[in-house]
N, C-alpha and C positions, 0 to 999 in steps of 0.2 A: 617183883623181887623184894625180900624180906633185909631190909638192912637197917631195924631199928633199935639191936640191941646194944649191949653195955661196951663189949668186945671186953673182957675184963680180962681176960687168956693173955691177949696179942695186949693190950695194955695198953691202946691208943686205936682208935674207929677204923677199922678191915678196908671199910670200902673206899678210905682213905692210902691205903698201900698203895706204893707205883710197881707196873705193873710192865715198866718199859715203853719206849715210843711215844712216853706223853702221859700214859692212859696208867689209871686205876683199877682196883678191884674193880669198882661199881663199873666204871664208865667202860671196861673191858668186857664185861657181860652187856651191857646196854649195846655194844655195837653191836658182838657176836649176833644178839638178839634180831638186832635189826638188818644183820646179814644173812639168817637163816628165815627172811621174809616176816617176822612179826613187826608190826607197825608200832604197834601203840603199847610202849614199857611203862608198868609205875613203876615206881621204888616205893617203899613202905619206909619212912624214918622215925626215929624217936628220942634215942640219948643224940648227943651232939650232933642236930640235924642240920643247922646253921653252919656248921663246918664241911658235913657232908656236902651239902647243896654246894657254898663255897666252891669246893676242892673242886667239883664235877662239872660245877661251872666254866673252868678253864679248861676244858678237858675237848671240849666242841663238843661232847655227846649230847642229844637229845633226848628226854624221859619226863615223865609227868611225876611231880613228887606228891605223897600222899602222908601228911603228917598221922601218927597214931602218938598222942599224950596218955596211952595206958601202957605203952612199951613192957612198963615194969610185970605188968600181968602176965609177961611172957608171951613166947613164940605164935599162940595160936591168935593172942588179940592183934597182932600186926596180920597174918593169913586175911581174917575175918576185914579189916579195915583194906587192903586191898579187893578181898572178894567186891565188897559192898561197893566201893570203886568203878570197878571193873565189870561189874553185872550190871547191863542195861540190854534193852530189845535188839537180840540179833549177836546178842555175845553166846556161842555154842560151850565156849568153855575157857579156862585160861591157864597156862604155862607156869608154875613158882618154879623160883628155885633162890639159893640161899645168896649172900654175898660174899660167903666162906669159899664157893665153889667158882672160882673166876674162870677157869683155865677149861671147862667144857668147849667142845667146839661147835661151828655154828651147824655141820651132818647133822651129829647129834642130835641139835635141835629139831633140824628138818625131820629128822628121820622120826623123831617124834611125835612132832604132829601129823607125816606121812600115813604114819599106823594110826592116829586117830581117823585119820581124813577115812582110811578104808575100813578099819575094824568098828568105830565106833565104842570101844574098849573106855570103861567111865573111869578108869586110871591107867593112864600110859606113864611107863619110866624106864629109863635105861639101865640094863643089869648086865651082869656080869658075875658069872657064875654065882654065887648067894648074896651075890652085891646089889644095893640096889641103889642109882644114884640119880643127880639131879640135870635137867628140870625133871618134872612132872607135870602132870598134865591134867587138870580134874577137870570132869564134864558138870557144865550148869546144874546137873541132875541131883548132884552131891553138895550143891553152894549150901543150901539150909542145915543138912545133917553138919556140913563142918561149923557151922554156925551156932550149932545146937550141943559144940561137943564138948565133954568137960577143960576147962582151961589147964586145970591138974596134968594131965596127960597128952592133950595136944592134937595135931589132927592125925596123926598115925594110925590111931584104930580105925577110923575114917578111909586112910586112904588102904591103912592093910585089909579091912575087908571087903574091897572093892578090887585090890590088886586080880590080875591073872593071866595067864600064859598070855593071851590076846593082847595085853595091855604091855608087857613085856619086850623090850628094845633089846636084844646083845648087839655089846659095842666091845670095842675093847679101847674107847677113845678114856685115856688114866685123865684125862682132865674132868669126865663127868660123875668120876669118885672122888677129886682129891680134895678132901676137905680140909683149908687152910685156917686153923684155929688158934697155934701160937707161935710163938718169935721163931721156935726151932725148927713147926713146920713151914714157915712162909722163906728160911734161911736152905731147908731142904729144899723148896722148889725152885731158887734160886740157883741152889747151888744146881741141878739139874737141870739147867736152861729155861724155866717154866716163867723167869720175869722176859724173857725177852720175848717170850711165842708170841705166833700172830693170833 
């Protein structure tokens, strides 16, 4: 999970939002995660990681934290510091998804790696009609090219030209599009029951 940037929008650390029941942005995903049978979550930190950790700490959730001190270079240098993480003998592939994105459910997830497990599909994502939302799912196959890719642009060309029907989840679960980026939209999901979900 990617949660080491600025949050400069929301104007205070995402994965620090409560989230209801206790829990957090971060620590809301890290359960989800661990309810949809993935074991072993990093989180990716960078600007105020010492608070993150903090917050999460009280939280009971369990996660491996992965510091990245290049934050600033953007989205793709946190990916890349988790990949490298996370790739060791016997890892087939791994799951990202953002800290923006808390309110996914844990189907979703399964049902994402489900489609991996059968199709084999070296990007699985959940979509919704031209939508395309998070996790995602990259296969070991792809670790170097996203590695290799320009930091300008990010890993998108990466994962779009790998995307395809195969890899493709319809869900119609709004929590694995809604991307909560400022005051008005984390006040909208609020106001739409979205801090109390399980």
């Amino acid at each position: 999970m990617l949660a080491a940037g600025r949050s400069s929008r929301m104007g205070r650390p995402k994965a620090n939002l409560p989230l209801g029941q206790g829990d957090t942005f971060l620590s809301r995903i890290v359960r989800t995660f661990q309810t949809a049978g993935i074991d072993d979550v990093l989180v990716v930190v960078g600007h105020d990681a010492d608070a993150i950790v903090d917050a999460f700490s009280r939280t009971g959730a369990v996660a491996r934290f992965v510091p990245n001190p290049d934050y600033e270079q953007g989205q793709l240098s946190s990916l890349v510091k988790g990949l490298n993480a996370a790739d060791r003998p016997g890892v087939a592939a791994v799951l990202v998804t953002l800290v923006d994105v808390p309110l996914v459910s844990p189907d979703t997830v399964r049902a994402v790696v489900d489609r991996y497990m059968v199709g084999g599909a070296p990007i699985v994502r959940p979509v919704r009609g031209d939508e395309h939302g998070h996790p995602v799912l990259i296969d070991r196959a792809l670790f170097d090219q996203i590695r290799r890719a320009d930091s300008a642009l990010g890993p998108k060309p990466v994962i779009r030209a790998h995307a395809s029907v195969e890899g493709d989840v319809p869900t119609d679960d709004e929590g694995a599009f809604l991307d909560i980026d400022t005051p008005a939209d984390f006040e909208r999901a609020t106001r739409y029951g979205a801090s109390d979900a399980v």
